[in-house]
Structures are given as C-alpha cells and as structure tokens.
N, C-alpha and C positions, 0 to 999 in steps of 0.2 A: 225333819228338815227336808226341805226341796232336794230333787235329785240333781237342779243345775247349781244349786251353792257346794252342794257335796265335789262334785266335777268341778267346780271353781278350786275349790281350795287343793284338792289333787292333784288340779293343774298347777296354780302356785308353787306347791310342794317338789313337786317335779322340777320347774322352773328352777328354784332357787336350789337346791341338788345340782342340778347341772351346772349349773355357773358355780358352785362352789368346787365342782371338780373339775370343770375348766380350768379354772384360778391356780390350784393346787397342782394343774398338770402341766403347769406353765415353766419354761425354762428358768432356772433362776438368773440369768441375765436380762428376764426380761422384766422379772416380777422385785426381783432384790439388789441394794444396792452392800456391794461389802464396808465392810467399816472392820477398824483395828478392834484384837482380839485383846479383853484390858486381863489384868495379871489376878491369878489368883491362887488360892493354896487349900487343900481340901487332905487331910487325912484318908487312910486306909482302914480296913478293920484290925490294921495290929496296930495304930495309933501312930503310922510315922505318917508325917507330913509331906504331902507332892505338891510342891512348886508347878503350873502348867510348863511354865519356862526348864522344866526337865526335857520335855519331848521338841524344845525349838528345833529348827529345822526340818520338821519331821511336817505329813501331811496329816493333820490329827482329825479323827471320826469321833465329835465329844455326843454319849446319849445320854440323857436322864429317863432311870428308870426306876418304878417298885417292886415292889415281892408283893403289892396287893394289885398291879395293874395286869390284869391278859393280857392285853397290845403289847404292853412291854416285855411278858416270858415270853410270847410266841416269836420276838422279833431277836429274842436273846440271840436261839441257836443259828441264825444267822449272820450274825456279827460276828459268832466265835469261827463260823467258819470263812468268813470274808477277811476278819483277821489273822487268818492261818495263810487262806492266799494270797494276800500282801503284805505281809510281815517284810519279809525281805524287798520291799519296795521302797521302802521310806514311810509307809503309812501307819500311824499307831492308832486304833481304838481306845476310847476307857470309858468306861461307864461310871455314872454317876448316880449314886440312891436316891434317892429324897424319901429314907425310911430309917428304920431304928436298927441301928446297927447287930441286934440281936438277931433278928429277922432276917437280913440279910445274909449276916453269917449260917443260919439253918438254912435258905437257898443257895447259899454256895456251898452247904457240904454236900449238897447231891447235885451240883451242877458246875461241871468245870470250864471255867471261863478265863479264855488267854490272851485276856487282856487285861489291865489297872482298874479295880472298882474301886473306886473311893466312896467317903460317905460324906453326903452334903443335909443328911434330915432335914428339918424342916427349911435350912437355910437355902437349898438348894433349889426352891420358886424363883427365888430375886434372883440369883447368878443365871436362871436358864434363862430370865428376863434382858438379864443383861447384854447374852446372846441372841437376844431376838424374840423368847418366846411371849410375843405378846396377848396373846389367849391362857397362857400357863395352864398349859393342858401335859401331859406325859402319856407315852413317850415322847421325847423332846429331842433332834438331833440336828447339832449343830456340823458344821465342816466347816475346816482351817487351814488353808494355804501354807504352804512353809514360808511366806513371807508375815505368816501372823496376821493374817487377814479374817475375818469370817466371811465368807464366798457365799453361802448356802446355810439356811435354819429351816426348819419344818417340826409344825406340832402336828403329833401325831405318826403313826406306824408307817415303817416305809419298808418296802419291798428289795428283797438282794440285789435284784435285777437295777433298781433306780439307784441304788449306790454303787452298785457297778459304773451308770451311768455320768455319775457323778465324782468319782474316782478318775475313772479312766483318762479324763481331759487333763487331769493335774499332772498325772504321770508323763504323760505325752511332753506337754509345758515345761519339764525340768527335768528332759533328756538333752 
C-alpha cells in the first residue's frame, strides 16, 4: 500500500477518536436531554424483589454490570467506595448484572460491595435501553435525580473523578 493512503487513514482514525471523545467529554446539559425514570422491579441474589421506587427520593447511581466485562470489575471498587462517601447524602448506588446469577454470586463472595446488586440477566439490555443505553454496550451508568428524573446515561466506564462531577451539582441543588 502507498505510504500517503496509510497516513490518510491514520489520519481518519485519529479524526474520528477525537470527536468521539469530544462528544463523550461533553457536559451533559449540553449533550442530553432528562426524561422520567419509568418503574421497574429486578430481584436480588436471595430472590427478593426491588421495586426502583424503594430508593425514591434518593439521588440514585444505577450501573449495569458483568463478572465477564474488565471495564466493569475495574470500575466496581470505585463505586463502592464513592458509595461509602455519600451514603449519608441522600445518594444510593445499585448495581445491576446482566449475568447468571451463579456467577455473580462467586464475584461477590470475594468482593464486598455496599451497595444493592440486583440481577437483571439477559433482561437487563432492554431496561439499560430504556435508560438511555442506546449502543448497549456495558458498563452502562445511568444518574437519577430525586425528582425521578434521568439527568445523565453514559455507555461505558467512567472515572470517580467525573461522578464526582456529576454528583456534586445535585447535592448542591437540594440544599
């Protein structure tokens, strides 16, 4: 191949990278519009049933996650400990599988997570769609207002620092 179609396409490749991380670095007021958070009910791994409408009022951090995705173990131990620091805020975390509940239970016997995992298996594509994830890609995290809003969805891994960022205005808002 030519060395200037090589350097074309590099360049392309380059291009379209940047602009997807423009896109992705964009505030969410600028890039999303909120819409109502609709109701749903997902099991735990001891079989009882969570209503979403248990944590109303609360500022809820929903992720979907697997025990076979990296992005999503690596993003674990920062949720549990983002959940520790705002527990007492009004903010609840839960996580959400989209895996076989056997599986998940031998991930959470050697990972202690203090927050709600519930299990959504295979069903739990369509519900992260219904929050927004329109790529259905995981990790998947959605943010919800205590007015039962969805404010904020992002596919893909996010960083403590940008849910900080992302946090911190709601708190402020409903002082």
């Amino acid at each position: 191949m030519p060395k200037q179609f090589i350097a074309l396409i590099f360049f392309v490749l380059l291009l379209v990278s940047s602009l997807f991380a423009w896109h992705t670095s964009q505030k969410p007021s600028q890039t999303q519009q909120a819409f109502a958070l609709a109701e749903f009910s997902l099991p735990d791994l001891a079989g009882t049933i969570h209503s979403i409408s248990e944590w109303h009022g609360k500022i809820l951090i929903i992720n979907f996650w697997a025990t076979w995705c990296p992005p999503c173990l690596k993003e674990i131990p920062e949720l549990i400990q983002l959940q520790a620091e705002y527990s007492s805020q009004n903010v609840q975390f839960i996580g959400i599988a989209i895996d076989e509940p056997g599986l998940v239970e031998d991930y959470l016997s050697f990972t202690d997570i203090n927050y709600p995992v519930l299990i959504a298996e295979s069903d739990g594509g369509g519900l992260s769609q219904k929050l927004g994830n329109t790529v259905n890609a995981i990790p998947f995290t959605a943010i919800v207002n205590q007015q039962k809003q969805v404010i904020f969805h992002h596919p893909g891994e996010l960083s403590k620092q940008r849910l900080r960022e992302l946090i911190e205005p709601l708190l402020s808002a409903n002082q």
